[in-house]
C-alpha positions in Angstrom: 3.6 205.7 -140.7 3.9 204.6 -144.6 5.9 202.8 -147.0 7.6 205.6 -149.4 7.6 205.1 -153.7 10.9 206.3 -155.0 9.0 208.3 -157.2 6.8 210.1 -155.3 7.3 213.6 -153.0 7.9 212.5 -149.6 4.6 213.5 -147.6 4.9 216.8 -145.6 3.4 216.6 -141.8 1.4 219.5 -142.2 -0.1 221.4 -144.5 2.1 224.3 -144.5 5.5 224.2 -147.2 8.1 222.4 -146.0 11.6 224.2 -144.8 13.5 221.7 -147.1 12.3 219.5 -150.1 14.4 217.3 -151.7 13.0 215.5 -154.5 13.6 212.6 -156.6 17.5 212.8 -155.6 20.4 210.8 -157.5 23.6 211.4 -157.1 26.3 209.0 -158.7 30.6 209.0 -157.8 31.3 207.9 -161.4 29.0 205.1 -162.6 27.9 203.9 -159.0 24.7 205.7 -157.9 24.7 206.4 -154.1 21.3 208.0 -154.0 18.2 206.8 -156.3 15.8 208.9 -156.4 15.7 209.3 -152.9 12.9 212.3 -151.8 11.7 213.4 -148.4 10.8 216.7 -146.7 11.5 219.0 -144.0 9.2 220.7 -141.9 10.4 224.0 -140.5 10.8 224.0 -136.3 11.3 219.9 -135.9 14.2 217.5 -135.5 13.5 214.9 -139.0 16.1 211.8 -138.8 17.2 209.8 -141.5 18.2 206.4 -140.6 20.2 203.6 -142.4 22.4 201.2 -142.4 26.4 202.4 -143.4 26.3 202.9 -147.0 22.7 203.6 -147.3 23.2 207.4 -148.9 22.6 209.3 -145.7 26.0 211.2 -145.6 26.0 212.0 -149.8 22.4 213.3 -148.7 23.9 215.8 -146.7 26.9 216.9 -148.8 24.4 217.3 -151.8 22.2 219.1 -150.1 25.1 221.8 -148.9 26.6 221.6 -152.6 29.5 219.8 -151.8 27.8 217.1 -154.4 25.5 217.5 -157.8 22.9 215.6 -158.3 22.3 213.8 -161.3 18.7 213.8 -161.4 16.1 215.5 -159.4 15.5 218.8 -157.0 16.6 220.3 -153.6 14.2 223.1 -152.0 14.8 225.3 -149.6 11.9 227.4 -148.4 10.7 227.0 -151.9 13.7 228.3 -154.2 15.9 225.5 -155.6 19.2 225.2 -154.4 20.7 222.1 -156.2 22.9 224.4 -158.5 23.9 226.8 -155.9 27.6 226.9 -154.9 28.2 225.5 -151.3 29.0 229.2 -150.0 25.9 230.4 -151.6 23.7 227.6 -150.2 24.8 228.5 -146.7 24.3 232.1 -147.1 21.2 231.1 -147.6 20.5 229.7 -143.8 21.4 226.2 -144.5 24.3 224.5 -142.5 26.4 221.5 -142.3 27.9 219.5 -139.1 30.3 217.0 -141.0 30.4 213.6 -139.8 34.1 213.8 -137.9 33.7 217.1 -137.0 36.4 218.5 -139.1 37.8 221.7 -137.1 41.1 222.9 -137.5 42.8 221.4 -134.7 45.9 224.0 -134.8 43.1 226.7 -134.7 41.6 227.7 -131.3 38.4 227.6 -130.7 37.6 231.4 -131.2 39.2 231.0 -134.4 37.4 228.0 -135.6 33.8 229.9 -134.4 34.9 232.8 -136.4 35.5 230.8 -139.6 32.0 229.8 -139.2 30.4 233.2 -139.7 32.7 233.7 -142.4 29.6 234.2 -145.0 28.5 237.4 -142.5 28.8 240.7 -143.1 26.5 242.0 -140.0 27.5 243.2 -136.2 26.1 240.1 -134.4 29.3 238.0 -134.8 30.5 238.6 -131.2 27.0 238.3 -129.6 26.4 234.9 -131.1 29.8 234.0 -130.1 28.7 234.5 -126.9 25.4 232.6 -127.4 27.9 229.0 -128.0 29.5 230.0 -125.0 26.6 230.1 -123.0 25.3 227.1 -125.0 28.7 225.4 -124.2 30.5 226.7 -121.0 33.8 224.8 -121.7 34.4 226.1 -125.0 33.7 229.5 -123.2 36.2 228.6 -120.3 39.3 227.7 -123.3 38.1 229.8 -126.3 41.9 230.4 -126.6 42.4 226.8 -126.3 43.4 225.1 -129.7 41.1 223.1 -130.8 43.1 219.6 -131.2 43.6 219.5 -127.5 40.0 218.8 -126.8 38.2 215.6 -126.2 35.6 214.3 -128.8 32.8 215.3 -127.1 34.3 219.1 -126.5 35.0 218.8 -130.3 31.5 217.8 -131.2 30.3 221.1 -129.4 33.2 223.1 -131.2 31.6 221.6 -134.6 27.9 222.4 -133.6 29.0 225.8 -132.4 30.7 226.6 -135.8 27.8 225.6 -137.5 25.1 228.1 -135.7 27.6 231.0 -136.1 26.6 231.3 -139.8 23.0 231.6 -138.3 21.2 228.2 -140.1 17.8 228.0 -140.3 18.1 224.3 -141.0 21.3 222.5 -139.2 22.6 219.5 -140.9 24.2 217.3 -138.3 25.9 214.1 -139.8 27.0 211.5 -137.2 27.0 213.2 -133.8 27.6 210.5 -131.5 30.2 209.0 -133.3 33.1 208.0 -131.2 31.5 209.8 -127.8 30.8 208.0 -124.7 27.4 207.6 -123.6 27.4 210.4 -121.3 28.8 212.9 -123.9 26.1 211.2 -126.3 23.2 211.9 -124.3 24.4 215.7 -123.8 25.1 216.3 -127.5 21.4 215.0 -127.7 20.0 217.3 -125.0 21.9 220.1 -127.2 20.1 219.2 -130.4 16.6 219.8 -128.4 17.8 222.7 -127.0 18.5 224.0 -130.3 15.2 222.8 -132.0 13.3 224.9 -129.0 15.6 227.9 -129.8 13.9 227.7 -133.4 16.6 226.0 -135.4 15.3 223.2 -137.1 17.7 220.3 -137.6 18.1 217.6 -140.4 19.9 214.4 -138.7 21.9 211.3 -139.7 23.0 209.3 -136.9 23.9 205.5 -136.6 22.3 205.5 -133.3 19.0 205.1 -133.9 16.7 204.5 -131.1 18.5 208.0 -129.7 17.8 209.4 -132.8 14.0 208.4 -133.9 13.4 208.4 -129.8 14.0 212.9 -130.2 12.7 213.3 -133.6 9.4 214.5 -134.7 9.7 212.9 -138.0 11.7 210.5 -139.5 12.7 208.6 -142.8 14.4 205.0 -143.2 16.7 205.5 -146.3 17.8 202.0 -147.8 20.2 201.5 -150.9 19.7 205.2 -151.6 15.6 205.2 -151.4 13.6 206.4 -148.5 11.4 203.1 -147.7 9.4 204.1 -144.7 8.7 207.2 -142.9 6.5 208.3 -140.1 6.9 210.1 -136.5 10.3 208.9 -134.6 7.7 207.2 -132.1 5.8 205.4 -135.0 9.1 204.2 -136.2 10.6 203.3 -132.8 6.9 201.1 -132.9 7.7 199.3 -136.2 8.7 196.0 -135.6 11.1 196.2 -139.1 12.6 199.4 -138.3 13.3 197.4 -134.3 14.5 194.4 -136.3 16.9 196.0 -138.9 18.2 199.0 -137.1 18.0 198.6 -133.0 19.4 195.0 -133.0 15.9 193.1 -131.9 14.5 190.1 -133.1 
């Protein structure tokens, strides 16, 4: 594990070019800068966390890198080609997708319909068979997919969310606060999911508030503090570090 410069490219685990680099990231709402220069990368076929306290710049991470934000400074990279002035759409044509943190389906929508509106970019014949792929993935949405989705639990809601997302086929899956508001049951499922989906081949970018479940699945990991990566390393090294275990899982 090392200390990150806000500066410098965040170090790639291997060799090979990363999935997703994002480089030297601000991103201001007015005059306030969220993100400074914040940069780390994304190795395709792993689950990378990025860590933080509330405010830290984890979430305006996210949107940026799905276009919902522009940066004011620096570069976003997607297997290579820069995306940072791409329109959200285009960006997720391209194989990149985003979870929102509180799930944002259409609650008056049922759940075929909101798995539909996540394949919206697609123009291929695979719709249906993928749709069946979430049902397998998640039996209950299979068991009400005429259900609408506002009559589901959290958890059930969370699995709507992730399923829209993999209908527009990501390569990378952004999921932004997937625990939030679940039990601990639902929590650790939703986890077991986000393995199962990084063995599929998808590779995932999280943000989570829960960190010892997050860094304890991850293959990689960043700290991101006052809108600047500060340490990185593998989730065990970071689990490891007594600072990350003082700041962020509540020892002492």
């Amino acid at each position: 594990m090392s200390e990150t410069s806000s500066a410098s490219q965040a170090t790639a685990t291997t060799h090979t070019r990363p999935l997703l680099e994002v480089r030297n990231l601000s991103v201001a709402y007015g005059a306030i800068e969220a993100i400074r220069e914040i940069s780390f990368s994304v190795q395709a076929g792993q689950i990378v966390s990025l860590i933080g306290a509330n405010g830290a710049g984890k979430t305006t991470t996210l949107r940026t890198i799905s276009g919902l934000l522009r940066p004011k400074r620096g570069e976003i990279l997607f297997e290579g080609r820069p995306i940072h002035t791409q329109p959200a759409h285009a960006i997720l044509g391209m194989g990149v997708a985003h979870c929102p943190e509180g799930r944002r389906l259409f609650p008056r929508m049922t759940v075929e319909e909101n798995l539909l509106l996540g394949a919206y970019t697609r123009s291929d014949d695979g719709v249906a068979e993928d749709m069946e792929r979430v049902y397998e993935l998640f039996p209950v949405l299979g068991e009400r997919r005429q259900n609408k989705a506002g009559l589901f639990s959290g958890g059930e809601q969370q699995m709507l969310a992730i399923g829209r997302a993999m209908m527009s086929r990501p390569r990378l899956l952004m999921l932004d606060e997937p625990s939030m508001g679940l039990s601990p049951i639902m929590t650790q499922r939703i986890f077991d999911t986000i393995r199962n989906l990084r063995d599929l081949g998808t590779t995932v970018l999280l943000v989570e508030q829960n960190a010892l479940a997050a860094l304890a699945q991850s293959d990689y990991g960043y700290v991101v503090d006052l809108g600047r990566t500060t340490l990185e390393g593998t989730g065990h090294d970071l689990l490891a570090d007594q600072r990350v275990r003082d700041a962020y899982l509540g020892e002492s």
